[in-house]
DOMAR-254993 format. One record per atom (N, C-alpha, C): atom name; residue number from 1; x, y, z. Coordinates in steps of 0.001 Angstrom, whole numbers. Layout:
N
- CA | NUM | X | Y | Z
...
//
This chain:
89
- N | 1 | 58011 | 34432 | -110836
- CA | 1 | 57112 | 35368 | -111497
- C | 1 | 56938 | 35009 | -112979
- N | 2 | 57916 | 34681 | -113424
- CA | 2 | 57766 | 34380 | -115011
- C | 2 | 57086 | 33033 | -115099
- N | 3 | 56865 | 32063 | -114626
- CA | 3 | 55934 | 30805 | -114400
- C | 3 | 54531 | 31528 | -114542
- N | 4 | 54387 | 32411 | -113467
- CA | 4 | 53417 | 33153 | -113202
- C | 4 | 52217 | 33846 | -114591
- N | 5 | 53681 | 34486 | -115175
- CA | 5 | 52840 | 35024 | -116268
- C | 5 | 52888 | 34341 | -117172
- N | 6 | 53603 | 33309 | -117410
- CA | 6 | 53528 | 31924 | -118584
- C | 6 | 52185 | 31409 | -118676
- N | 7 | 51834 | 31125 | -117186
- CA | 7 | 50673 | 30671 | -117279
- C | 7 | 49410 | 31749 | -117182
- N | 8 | 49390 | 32312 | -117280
- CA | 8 | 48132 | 33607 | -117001
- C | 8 | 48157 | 33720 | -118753
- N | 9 | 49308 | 34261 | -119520
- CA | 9 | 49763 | 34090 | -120738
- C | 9 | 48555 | 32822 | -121557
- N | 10 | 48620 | 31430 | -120990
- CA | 10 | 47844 | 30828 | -121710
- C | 10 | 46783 | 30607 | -121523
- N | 11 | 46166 | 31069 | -120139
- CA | 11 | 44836 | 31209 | -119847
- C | 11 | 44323 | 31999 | -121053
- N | 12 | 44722 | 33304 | -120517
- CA | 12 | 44378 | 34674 | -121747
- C | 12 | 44182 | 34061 | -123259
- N | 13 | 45302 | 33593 | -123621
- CA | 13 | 45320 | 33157 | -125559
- C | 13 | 43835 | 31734 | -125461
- N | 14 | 44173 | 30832 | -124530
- CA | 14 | 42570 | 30041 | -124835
- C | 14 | 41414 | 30345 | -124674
- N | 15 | 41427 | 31614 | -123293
- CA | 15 | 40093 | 31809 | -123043
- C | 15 | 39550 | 32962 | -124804
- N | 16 | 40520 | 33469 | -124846
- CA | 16 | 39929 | 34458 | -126242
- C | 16 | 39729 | 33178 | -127199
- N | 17 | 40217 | 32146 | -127597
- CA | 17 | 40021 | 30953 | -128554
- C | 17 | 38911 | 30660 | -128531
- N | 18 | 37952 | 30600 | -126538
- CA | 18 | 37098 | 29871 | -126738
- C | 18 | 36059 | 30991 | -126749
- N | 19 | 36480 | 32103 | -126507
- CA | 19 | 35340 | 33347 | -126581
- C | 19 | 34824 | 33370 | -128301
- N | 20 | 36177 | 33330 | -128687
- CA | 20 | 35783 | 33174 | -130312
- C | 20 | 34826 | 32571 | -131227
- N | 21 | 35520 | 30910 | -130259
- CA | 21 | 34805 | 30145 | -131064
- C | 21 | 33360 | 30204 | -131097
- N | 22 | 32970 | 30250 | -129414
- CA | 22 | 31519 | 30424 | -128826
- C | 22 | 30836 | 31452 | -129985
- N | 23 | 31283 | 32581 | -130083
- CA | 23 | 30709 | 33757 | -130827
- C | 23 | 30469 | 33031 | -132774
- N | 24 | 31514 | 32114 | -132949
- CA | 24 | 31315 | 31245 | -134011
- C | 24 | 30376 | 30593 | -133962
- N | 25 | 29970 | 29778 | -133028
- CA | 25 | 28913 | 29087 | -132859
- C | 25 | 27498 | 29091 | -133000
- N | 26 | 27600 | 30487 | -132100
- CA | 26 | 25963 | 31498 | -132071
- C | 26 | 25880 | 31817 | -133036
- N | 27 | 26418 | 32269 | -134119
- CA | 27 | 25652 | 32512 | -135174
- C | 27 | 25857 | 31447 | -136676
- N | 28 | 26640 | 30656 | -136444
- CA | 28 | 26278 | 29140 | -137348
- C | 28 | 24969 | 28649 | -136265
- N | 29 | 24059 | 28695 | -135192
- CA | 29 | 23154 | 28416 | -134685
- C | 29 | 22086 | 29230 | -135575
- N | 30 | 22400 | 30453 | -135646
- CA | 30 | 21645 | 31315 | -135549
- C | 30 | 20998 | 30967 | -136949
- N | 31 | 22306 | 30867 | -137993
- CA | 31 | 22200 | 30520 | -139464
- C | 31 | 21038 | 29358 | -139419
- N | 32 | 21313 | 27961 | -138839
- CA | 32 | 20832 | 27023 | -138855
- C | 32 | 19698 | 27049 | -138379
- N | 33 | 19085 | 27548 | -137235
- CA | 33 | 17630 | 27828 | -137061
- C | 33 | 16886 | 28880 | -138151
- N | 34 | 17481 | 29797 | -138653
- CA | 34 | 16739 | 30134 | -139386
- C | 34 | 16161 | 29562 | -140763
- N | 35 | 17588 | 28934 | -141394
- CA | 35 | 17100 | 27873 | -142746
- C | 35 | 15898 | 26876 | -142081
- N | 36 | 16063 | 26189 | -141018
- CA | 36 | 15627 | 25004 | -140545
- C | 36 | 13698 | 25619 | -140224
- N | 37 | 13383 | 26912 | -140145
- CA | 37 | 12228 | 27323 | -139912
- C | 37 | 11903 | 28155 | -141188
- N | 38 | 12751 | 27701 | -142323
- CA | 38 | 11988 | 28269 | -143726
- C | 38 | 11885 | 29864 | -143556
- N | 39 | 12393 | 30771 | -143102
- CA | 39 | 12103 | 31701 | -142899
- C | 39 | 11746 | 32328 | -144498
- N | 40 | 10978 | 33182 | -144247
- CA | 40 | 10967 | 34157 | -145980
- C | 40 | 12246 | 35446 | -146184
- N | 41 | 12722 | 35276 | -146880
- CA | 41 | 13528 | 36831 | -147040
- C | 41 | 12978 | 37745 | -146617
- N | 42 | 11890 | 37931 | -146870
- CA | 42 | 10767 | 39389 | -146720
- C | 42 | 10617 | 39370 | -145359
- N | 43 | 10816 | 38236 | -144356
- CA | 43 | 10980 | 38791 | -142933
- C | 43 | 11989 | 38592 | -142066
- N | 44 | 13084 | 38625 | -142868
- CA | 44 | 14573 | 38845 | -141779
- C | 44 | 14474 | 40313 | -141687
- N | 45 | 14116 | 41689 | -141484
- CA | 45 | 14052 | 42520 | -141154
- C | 45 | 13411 | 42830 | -140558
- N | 46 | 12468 | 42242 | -140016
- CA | 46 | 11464 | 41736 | -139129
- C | 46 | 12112 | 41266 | -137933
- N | 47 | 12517 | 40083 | -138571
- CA | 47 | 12915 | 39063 | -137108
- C | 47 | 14013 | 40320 | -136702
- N | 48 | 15218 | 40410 | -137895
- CA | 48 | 16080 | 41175 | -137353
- C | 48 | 15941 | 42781 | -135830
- N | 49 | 14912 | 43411 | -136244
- CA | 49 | 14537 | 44029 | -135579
- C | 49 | 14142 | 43690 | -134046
- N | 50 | 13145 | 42451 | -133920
- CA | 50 | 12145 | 41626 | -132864
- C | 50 | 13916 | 41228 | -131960
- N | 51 | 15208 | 40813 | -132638
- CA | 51 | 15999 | 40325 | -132371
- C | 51 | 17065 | 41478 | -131447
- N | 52 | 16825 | 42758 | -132035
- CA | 52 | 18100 | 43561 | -131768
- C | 52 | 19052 | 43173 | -132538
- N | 53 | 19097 | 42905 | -133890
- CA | 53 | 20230 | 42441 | -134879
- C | 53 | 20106 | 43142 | -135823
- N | 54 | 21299 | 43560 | -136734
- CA | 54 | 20986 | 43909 | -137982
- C | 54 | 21024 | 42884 | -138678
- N | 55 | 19911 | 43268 | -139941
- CA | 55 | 19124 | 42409 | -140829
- C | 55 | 20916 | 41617 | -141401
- N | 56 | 21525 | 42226 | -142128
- CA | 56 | 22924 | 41606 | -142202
- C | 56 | 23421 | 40857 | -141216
- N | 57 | 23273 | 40437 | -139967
- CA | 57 | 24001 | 40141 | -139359
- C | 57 | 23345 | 38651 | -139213
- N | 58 | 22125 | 38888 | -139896
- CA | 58 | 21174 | 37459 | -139988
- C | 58 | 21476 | 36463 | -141565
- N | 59 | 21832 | 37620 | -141977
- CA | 59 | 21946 | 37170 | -144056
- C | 59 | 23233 | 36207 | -143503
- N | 60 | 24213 | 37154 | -142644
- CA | 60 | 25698 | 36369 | -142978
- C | 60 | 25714 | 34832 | -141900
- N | 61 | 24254 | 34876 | -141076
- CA | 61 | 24357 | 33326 | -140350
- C | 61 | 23969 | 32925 | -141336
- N | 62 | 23209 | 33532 | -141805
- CA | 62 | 22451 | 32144 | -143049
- C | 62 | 23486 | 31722 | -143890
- N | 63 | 24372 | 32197 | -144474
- CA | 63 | 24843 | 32138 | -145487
- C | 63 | 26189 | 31291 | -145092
- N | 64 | 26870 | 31687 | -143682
- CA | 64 | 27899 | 30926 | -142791
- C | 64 | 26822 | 29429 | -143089
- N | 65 | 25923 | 29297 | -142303
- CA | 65 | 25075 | 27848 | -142230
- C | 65 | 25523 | 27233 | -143460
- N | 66 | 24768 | 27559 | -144681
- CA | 66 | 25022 | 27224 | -145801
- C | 66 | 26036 | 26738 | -146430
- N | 67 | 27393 | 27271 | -145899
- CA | 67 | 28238 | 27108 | -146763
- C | 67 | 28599 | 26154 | -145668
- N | 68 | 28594 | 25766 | -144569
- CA | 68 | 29113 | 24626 | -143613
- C | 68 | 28111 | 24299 | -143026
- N | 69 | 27208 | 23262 | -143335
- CA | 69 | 26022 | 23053 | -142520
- C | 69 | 26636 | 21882 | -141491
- N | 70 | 27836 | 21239 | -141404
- CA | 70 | 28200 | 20343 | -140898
- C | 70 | 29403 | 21411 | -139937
- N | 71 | 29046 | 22201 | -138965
- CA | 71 | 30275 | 23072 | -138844
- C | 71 | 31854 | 22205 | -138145
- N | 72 | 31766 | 20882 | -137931
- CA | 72 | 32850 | 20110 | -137343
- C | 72 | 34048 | 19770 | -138902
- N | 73 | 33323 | 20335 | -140035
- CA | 73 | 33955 | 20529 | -140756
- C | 73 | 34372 | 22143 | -141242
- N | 74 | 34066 | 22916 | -140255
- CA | 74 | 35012 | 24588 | -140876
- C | 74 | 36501 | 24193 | -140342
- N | 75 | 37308 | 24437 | -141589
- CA | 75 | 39007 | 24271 | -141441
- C | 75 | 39662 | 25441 | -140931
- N | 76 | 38873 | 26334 | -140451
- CA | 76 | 39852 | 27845 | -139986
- C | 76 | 40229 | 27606 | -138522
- N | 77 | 39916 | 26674 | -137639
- CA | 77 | 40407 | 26270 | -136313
- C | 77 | 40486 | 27416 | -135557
- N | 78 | 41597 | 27337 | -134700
- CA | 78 | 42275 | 28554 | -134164
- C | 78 | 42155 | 29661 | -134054
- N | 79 | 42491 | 30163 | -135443
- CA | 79 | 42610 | 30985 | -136496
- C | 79 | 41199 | 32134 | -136510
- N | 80 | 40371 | 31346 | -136360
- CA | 80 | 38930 | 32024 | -137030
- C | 80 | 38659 | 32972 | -135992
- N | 81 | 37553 | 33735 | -136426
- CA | 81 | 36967 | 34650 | -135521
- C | 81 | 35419 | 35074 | -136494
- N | 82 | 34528 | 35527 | -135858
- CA | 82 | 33353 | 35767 | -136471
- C | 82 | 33501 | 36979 | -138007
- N | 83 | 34533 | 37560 | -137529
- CA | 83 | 34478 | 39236 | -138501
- C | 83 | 35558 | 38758 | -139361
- N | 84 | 36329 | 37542 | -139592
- CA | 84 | 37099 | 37035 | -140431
- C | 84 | 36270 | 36439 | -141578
- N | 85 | 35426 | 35617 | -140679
- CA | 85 | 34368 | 34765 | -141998
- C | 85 | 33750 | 35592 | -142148
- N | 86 | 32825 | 36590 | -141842
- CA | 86 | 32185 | 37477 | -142164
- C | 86 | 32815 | 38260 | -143575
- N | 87 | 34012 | 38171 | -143497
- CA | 87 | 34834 | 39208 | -144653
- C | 87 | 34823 | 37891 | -145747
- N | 88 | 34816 | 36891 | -145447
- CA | 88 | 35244 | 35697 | -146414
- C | 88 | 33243 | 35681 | -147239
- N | 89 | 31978 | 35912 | -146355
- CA | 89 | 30855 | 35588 | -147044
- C | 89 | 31081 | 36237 | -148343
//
């Protein structure tokens, strides 16, 4: 039994790693399509809306993009989670 839950144990801790990361991803995407289509300030509340997003939730891809446009270089690994960098913009 304890094999059992050893391994269920590390299913659980990677699959949340990769739930994470994924959720990292989508919105360094999200960031990056929007710089990449010039968007105007004056219509991320727009898109935001058309999206089901809050207008913030578009500022902080952009701004994630920005600060790592190369994201194979963010150093938080593991570690990270979307509402972590979010506290770091």
């Amino acid at each position: 039994m304890e094999e059992l839950i050893g391994e269920l144990r590390e299913v659980l801790v990677e699959f949340g790693f990769t739930q994470r990361w994924a959720e990292i991803e989508k919105w360094w995407m999200v960031g990056k399509t929007i710089h990449e289509f010039s968007v105007r300030p004056s219509d991320i509340p727009t898109l935001a809306d058309e999206l089901e997003v809050e207008p913030a939730d578009l500022w902080d891809a952009i701004l994630f993009y920005k600060k790592y446009p190369d994201l194979t270089l963010f150093p938080e690994g593991k570690n990270a989670s979307w509402d972590k960098i979010r506290e770091s913009l």
